[in-house]
C-alpha positions in Angstrom: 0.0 0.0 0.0 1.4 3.8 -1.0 1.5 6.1 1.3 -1.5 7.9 -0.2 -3.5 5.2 0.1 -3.0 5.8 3.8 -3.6 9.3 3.3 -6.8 8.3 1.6 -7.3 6.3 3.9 -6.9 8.6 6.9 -9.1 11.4 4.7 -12.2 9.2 5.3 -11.6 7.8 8.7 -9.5 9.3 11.0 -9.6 12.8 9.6 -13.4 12.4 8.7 -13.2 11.9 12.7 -11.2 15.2 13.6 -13.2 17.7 11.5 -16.5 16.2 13.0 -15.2 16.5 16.2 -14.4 20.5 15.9 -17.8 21.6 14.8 -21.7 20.4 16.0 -23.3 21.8 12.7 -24.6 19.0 11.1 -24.2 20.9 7.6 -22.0 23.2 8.2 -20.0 26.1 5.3 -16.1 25.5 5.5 -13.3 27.5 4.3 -10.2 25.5 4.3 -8.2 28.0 3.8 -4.1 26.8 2.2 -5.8 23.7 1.6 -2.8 22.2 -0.7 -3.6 19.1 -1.9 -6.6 19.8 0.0 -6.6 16.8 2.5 -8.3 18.5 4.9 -10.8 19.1 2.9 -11.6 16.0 1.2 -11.6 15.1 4.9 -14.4 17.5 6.1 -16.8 16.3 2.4 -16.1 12.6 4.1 -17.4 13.9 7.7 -20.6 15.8 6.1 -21.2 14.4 2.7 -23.4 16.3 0.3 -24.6 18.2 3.4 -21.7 20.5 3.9 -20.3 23.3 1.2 -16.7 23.4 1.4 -14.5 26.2 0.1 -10.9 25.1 -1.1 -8.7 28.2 -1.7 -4.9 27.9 -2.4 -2.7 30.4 -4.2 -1.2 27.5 -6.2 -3.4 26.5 -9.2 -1.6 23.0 -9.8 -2.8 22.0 -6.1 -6.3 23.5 -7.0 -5.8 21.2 -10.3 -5.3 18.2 -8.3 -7.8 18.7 -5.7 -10.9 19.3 -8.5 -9.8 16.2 -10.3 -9.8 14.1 -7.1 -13.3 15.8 -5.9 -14.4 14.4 -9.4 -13.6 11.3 -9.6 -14.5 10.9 -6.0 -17.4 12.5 -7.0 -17.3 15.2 -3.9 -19.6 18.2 -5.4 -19.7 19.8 -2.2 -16.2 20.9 -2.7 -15.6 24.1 -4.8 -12.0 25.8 -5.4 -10.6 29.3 -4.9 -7.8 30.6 -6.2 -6.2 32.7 -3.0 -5.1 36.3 -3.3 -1.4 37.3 -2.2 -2.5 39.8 0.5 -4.0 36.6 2.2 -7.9 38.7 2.2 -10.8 36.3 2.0 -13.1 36.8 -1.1 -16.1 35.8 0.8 -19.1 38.0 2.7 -18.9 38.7 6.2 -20.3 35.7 8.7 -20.2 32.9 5.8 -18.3 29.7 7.6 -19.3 28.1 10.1 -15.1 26.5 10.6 -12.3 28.3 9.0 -9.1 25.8 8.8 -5.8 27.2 8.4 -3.6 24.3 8.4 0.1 25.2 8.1 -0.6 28.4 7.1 1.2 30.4 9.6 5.1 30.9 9.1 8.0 33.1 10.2 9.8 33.2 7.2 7.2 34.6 4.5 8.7 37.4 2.8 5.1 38.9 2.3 4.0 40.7 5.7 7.6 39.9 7.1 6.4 37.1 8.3 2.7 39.0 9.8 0.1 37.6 7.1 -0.9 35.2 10.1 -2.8 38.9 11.5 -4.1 39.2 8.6 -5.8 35.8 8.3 -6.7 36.0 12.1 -8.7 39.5 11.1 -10.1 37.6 8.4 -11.4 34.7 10.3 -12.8 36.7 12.6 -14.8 38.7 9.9 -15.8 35.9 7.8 -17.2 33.3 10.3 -20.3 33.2 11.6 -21.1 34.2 15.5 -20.4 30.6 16.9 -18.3 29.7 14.2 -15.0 28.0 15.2 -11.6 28.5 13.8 -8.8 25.7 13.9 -5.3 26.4 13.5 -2.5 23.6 13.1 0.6 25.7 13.2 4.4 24.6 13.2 7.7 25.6 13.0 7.0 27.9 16.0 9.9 28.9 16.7 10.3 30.9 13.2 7.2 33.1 13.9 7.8 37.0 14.7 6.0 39.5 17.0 4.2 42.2 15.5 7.5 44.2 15.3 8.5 41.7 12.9 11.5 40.6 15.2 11.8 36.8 15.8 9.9 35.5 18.7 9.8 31.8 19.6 6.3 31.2 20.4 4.8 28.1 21.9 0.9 27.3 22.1 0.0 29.4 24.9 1.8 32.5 23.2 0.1 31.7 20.3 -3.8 31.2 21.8 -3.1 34.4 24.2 -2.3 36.2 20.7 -5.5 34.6 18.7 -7.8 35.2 21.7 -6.5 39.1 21.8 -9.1 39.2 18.7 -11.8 38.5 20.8 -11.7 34.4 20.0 -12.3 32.2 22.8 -9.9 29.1 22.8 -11.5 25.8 23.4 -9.7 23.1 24.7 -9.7 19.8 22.6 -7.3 17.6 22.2 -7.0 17.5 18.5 -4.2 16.0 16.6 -3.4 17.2 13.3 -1.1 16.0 10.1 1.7 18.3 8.4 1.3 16.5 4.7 3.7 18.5 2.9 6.7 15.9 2.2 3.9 13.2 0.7 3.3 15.8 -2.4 6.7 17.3 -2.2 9.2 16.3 -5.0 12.2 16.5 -3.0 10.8 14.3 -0.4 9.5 12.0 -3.0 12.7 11.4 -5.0 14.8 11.2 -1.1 12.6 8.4 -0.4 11.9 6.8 2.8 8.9 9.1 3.7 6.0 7.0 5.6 2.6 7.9 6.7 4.0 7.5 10.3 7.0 9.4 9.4 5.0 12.5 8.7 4.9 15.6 11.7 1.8 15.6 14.0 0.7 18.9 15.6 -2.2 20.1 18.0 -5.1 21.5 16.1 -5.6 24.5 18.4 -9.9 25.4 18.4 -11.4 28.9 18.7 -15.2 29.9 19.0 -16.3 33.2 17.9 
């Protein structure tokens, strides 16, 4: 079995699982926002089925490529893709979503914002979600984010939460474990070899209500 099998696999089980768990809309409006290859989306249309409307936005049109020919031939309707805008705004009316996920989304290094397009995307959230509407964040790499100031700050979780909830979020407490599936699509990664579904970085999926 190739390791997307297992991440297949883990799109209609386990990560079915972990987007039902963040939200109790039964068919709830998603923006899944970065989506890549747009696993975490192909996850939430396995959680809600034709129920749910799912946005897929991604600056990269190959990965928006890939993701409408899977949605097709896994016949997924409820997913639609977005091409992303460089200033990291949302093209969407205020209090659309019911979840916003920004999976990996939030780096130190960008050379955009000097690093500060997470604020952006945190203002952006907060405008496009509806009241009650939750936003997850999966974030990595801490340790490469900067402050406002744009100076390097190594940030942990709490930093992080204390910094989201300064918008007027309210962090919720779930213990959410989320997948960093960069190196199964990267080419690097897939010409090194040796890259397993177990091999591939876990993180906390940290939860916000509006």
């Amino acid at each position: 079995m190739s390791i997307f099998d297992d991440v297949n696999n883990w799109e209609k089980k386990e990560g079915a699982e972990l987007i039902s768990s963040m939200i109790s809309v039964s068919d709830p409006v998603i923006l899944d926002y970065g989506c890549g290859a747009g696993n975490y989306s192909f996850a939430a249309a396995n959680a809600f089925g034709k129920k749910c409307k799912i946005s897929a936005v991604d600056i990269n049109k190959q990965c928006l490529d890939y993701v409408n020919e899977k949605a097709a031939n896994e016949k997924l309707d409820c997913i639609t893709t977005v091409v992303g805008r460089e200033d990291y705004k949302h093209d969407f009316e205020d209090n659309t979503f019911d979840l916003v996920i920004y999976a990996d989304m939030f780096h130190g290094e960008e050379k955009t914002y000097g690093g500060l397009h997470r604020f952006v995307m945190i203002e952006e959230a907060k405008r496009t979600l509806k009241k009650g509407g939750v936003l997850a964040v999966l974030p990595f790499h801490l340790s490469n984010f900067r402050d406002k100031d744009k100076e390097k700050a190594k940030y942990t979780y709490k930093k992080l939460i204390d910094e989201i909830s300064g918008y007027g979020f309210t962090y919720i407490e779930k213990n959410l474990e989320g997948i960093h599936f960069e190196k199964v699509y990267s080419p690097y990664y897939q010409q090194k070899g040796g890259v397993t579904f177990e091999s591939l970085e876990r993180g906390k999926f940290l939860i916000f209500g509006k």
